[in-house]
N, C-alpha and C positions, 0 to 999 in steps of 0.2 A: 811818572806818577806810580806809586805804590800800587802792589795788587789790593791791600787793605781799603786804598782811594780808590783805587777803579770799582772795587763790591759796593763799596759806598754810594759813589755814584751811578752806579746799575741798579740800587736798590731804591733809589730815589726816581729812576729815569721809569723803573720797574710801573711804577702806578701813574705814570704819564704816556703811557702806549697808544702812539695813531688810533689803534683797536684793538678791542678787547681780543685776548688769546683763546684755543678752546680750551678745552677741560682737558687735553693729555700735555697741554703745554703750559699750563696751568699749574700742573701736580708735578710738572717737571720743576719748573721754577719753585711751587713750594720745597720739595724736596731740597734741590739742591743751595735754595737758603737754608734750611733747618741743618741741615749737613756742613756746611760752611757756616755756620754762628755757633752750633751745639755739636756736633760732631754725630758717631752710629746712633742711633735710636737705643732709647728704651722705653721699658714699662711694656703693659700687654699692650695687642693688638684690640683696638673695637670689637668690640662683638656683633653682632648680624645685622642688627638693627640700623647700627652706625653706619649706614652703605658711603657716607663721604669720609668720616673720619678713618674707616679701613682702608678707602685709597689712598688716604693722605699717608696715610702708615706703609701701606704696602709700595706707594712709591719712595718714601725717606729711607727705608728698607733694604731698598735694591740698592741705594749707594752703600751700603756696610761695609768700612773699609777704605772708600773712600779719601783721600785727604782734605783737610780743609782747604788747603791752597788751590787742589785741584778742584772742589765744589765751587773755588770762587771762580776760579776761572773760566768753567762749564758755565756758570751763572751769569759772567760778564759778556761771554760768547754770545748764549743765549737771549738775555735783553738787548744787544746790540743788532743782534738779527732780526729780532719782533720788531727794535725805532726801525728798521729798515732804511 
């Protein structure tokens, strides 16, 4: 199976979770889809007010560099371990 197939189906399996994940495994996952489908982030940062959309940013952020390949496969890792 492709790493392209395995994101695919990680991103499908992604919103079928036993259980809900918290909020830093949440932004991990956001992150490392947005990094794996768009690559480093742009555009500014939220401003103050924004308190979810600056962590969504501040964590897409931290992958800077990043490869895609390697986003998916962090990604796949990681919904493989929340199906438990």
């Amino acid at each position: 199976m492709s790493l392209q197939a395995q994101f695919d189906q990680a991103v499908a399996d992604s919103k079928n979770l036993p259980e809900r994940p918290d909020n830093m495994a949440l932004l991990k996952i956001y992150a490392l889809f947005k990094q794996a489908s768009t690559g480093d982030v742009d555009g500014k940062r939220p401003g103050f007010t924004d308190m979810v959309g600056r962590a969504k940013y501040d964590a897409w952020d931290a992958l800077k560099g990043t490869s895609k390949e390697e986003a998916m496969q962090q990604y796949v890792d990681l919904i493989n371990d929340l199906k438990g």
